[in-house]
C-alpha positions in Angstrom: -0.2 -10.0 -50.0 3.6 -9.9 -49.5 3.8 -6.3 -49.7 1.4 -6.1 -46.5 4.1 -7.4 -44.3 6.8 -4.3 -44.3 3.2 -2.2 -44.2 2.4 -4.0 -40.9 6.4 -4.3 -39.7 6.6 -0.5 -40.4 3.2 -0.2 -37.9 4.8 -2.2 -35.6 8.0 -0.4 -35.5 6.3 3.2 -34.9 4.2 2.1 -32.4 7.1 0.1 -30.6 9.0 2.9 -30.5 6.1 5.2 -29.1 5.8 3.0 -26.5 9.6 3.4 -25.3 9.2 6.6 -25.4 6.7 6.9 -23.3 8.0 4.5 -20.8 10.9 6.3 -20.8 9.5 9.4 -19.7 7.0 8.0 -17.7 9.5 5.8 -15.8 12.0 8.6 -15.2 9.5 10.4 -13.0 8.5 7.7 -11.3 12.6 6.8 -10.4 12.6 10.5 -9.4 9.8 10.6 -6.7 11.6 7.3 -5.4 14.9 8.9 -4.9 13.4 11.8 -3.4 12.2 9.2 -0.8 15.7 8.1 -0.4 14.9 4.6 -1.4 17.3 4.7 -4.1 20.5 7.1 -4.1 19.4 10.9 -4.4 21.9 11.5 -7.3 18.9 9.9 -9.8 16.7 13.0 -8.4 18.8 15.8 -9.9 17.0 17.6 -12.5 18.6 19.3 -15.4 19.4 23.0 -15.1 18.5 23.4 -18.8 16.0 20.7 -19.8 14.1 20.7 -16.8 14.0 17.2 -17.2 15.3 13.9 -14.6 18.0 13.2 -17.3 20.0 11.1 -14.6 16.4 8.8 -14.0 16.2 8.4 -17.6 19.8 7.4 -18.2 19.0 4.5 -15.6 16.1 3.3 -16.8 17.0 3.5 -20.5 20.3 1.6 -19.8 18.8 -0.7 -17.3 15.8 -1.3 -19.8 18.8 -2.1 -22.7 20.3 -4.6 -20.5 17.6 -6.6 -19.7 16.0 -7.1 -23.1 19.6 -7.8 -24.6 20.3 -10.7 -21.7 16.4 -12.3 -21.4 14.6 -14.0 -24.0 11.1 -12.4 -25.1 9.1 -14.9 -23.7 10.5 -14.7 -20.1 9.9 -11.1 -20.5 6.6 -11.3 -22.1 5.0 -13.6 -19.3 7.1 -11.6 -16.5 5.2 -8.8 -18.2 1.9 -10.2 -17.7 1.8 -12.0 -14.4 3.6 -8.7 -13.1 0.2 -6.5 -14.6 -2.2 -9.1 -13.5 -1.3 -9.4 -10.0 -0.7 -4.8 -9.4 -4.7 -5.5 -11.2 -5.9 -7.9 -8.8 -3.9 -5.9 -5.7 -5.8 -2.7 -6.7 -9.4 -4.0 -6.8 -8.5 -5.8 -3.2 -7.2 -2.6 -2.0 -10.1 -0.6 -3.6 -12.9 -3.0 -1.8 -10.4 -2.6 2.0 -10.5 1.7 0.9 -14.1 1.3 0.5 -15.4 -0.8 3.5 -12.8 -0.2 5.9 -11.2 3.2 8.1 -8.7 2.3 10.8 -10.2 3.6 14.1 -13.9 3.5 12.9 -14.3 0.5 11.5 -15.6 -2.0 14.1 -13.1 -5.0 14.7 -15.8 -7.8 13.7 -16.1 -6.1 10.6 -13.1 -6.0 9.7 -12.8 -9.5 10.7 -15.7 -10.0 8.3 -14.2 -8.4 5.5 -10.6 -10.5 6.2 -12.7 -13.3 5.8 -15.1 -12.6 2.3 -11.7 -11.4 0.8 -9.8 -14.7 1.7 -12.8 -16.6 0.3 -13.2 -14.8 -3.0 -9.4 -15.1 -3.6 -9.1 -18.5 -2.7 -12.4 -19.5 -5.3 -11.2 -17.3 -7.8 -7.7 -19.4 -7.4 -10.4 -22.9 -7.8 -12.0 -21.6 -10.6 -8.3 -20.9 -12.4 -7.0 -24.2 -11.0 -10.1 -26.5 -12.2 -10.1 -24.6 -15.3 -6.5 -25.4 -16.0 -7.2 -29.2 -14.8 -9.8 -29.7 -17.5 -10.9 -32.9 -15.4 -13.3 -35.5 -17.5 -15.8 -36.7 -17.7 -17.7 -34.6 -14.9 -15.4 -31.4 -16.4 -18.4 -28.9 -14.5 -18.8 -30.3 -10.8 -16.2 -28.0 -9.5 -17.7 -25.2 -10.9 -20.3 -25.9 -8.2 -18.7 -25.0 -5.5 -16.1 -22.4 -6.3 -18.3 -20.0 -8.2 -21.1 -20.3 -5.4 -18.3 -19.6 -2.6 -17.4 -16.4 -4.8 -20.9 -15.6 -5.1 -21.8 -16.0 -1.6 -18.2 -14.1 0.0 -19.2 -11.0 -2.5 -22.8 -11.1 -1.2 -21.8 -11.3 2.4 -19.7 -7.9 1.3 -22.6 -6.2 0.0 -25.0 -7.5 2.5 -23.5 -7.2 6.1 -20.5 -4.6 5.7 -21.5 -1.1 5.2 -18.6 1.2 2.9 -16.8 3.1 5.1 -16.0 5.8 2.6 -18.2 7.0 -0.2 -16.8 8.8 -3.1 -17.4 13.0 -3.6 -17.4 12.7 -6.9 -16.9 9.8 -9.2 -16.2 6.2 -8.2 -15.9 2.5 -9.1 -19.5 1.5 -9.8 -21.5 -1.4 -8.6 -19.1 -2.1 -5.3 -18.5 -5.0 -4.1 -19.3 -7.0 -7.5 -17.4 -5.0 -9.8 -14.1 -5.3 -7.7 -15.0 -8.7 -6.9 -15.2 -9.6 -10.9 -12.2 -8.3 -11.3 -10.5 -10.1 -8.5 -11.7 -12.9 -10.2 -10.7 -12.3 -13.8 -7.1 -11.6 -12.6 -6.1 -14.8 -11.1 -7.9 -16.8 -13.3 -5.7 -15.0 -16.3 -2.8 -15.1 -14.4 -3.4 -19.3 -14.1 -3.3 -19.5 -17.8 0.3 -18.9 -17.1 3.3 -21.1 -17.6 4.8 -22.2 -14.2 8.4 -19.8 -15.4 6.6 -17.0 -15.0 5.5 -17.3 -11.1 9.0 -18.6 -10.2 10.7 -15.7 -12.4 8.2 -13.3 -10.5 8.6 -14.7 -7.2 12.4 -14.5 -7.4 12.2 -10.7 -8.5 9.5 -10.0 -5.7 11.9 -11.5 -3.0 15.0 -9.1 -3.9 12.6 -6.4 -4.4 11.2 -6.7 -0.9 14.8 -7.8 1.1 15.4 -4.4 -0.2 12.8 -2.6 1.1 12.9 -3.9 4.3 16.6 -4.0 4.6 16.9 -0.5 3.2 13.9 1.1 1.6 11.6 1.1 4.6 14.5 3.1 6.7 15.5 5.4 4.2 12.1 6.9 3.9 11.6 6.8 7.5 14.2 9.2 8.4 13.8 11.2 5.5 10.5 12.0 6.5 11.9 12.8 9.9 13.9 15.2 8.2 11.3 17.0 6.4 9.3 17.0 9.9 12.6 18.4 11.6 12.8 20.8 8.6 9.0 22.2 8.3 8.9 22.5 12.0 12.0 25.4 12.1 10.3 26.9 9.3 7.2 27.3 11.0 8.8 28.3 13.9 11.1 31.2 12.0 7.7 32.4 10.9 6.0 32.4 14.4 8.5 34.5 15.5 8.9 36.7 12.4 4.9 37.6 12.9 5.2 38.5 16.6 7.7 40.5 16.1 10.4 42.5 18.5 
């Protein structure tokens, strides 16, 4: 059905440009909060005295964003995309299982040396799993199976069996801890080892900048802004201890 195609290109089009929209606003905000911190110039903070809106966050990202897709092939985009998404996943459930079992200054330091350890192990069989998988070794194409999924079993048991959570949530949270997280752990690096080998080195290069500037800049930058605002709430509360006493 050749008519089908400009239905499905027209499709294609809307929903692309939804999605730039979106990020566009989304993104905006997010640049906003971060020059707030001082991490990037405050100039990208200012907000509109009309709109209401960051237009000076959204000018960078738009332009930046215009840029980068007219100098970088789609495919180096695509998997930057991906390994970028899968690895923030895979950080999250880590971080979610360290929220959930561990609470500086009351968790004991064994267990905490405990949970080090079950995390190291399920990463590092989640990484065998991904690596044999990728392999594809014949004729015995199972055998490694039998040890990395056993050492991811047994590191998530340990979680569940000899670490108690630390912090239970009021309302709603991530069922069936440790497994669930664990899974996920799991799923993520084996997806990310379906990955072309460009992808790591194009996402380790960006990671590297990104972090020689946090260090180098970022980290300091926020640091004495929030001296400021501690400097700055302080005299306020003062001016309003002395405003209640009084003459």
């Amino acid at each position: 059905m050749k008519w089908a195609k400009y239905v499905v290109a027209f499709g294609a089009l809307k929903g692309m440009t939804a999605v730039l929209l979106v990020g566009r606003l989304a993104q905006a905000r997010y640049i906003t909060q971060i020059a707030r911190c001082h991490m990037i110039p405050p100039w990208f903070a200012l907000v509109h005295h009309k709109t209401g809106t960051p237009i000076n966050a959204t000018l960078l990202i738009t332009i930046a964003s215009v840029i980068i897709a007219f100098f970088t092939g789609l495919k180096v985009l695509s998997s930057l995309i991906s390994v970028s998404t899968l690895f923030v996943f895979m950080m999250i459930s880590i971080a979610l299982l360290v929220r959930r079992y561990y609470v500086r200054g009351v968790t004991p330091r064994e267990n905490l040396l405990k949970l080090v350890i079950f995390l190291g192990l399920i990463i590092a069989s989640s990484m065998g799993i991904s690596a044999y998988w990728g392999l594809r070794p014949r004729p015995n194409g199972w055998f490694g199976y039998t040890v990395t999924v056993p050492v991811w079993f047994l590191a998530t048991l340990g979680i569940s069996l000899f670490l108690t959570q630390q912090r239970v949530p009021r309302v709603w949270g991530v069922p069936l801890v440790p497994w669930l997280p664990s899974l996920s752990i799991a799923t993520n690096v084996f997806l990310m080892g379906s990955l072309e080998y460009e992808a790591f080195i194009t996402f380790g290069a960006c990671t590297v900048v990104m972090l020689i500037y946090y260090f180098l800049f970022g980290l300091h930058a926020t640091y004495d802004m929030a001296h400021q605002q501690e400097k700055l709430q302080s005299k306020v509360d003062h001016r309003e201890t002395i405003k209640n006493e009084g003459p």
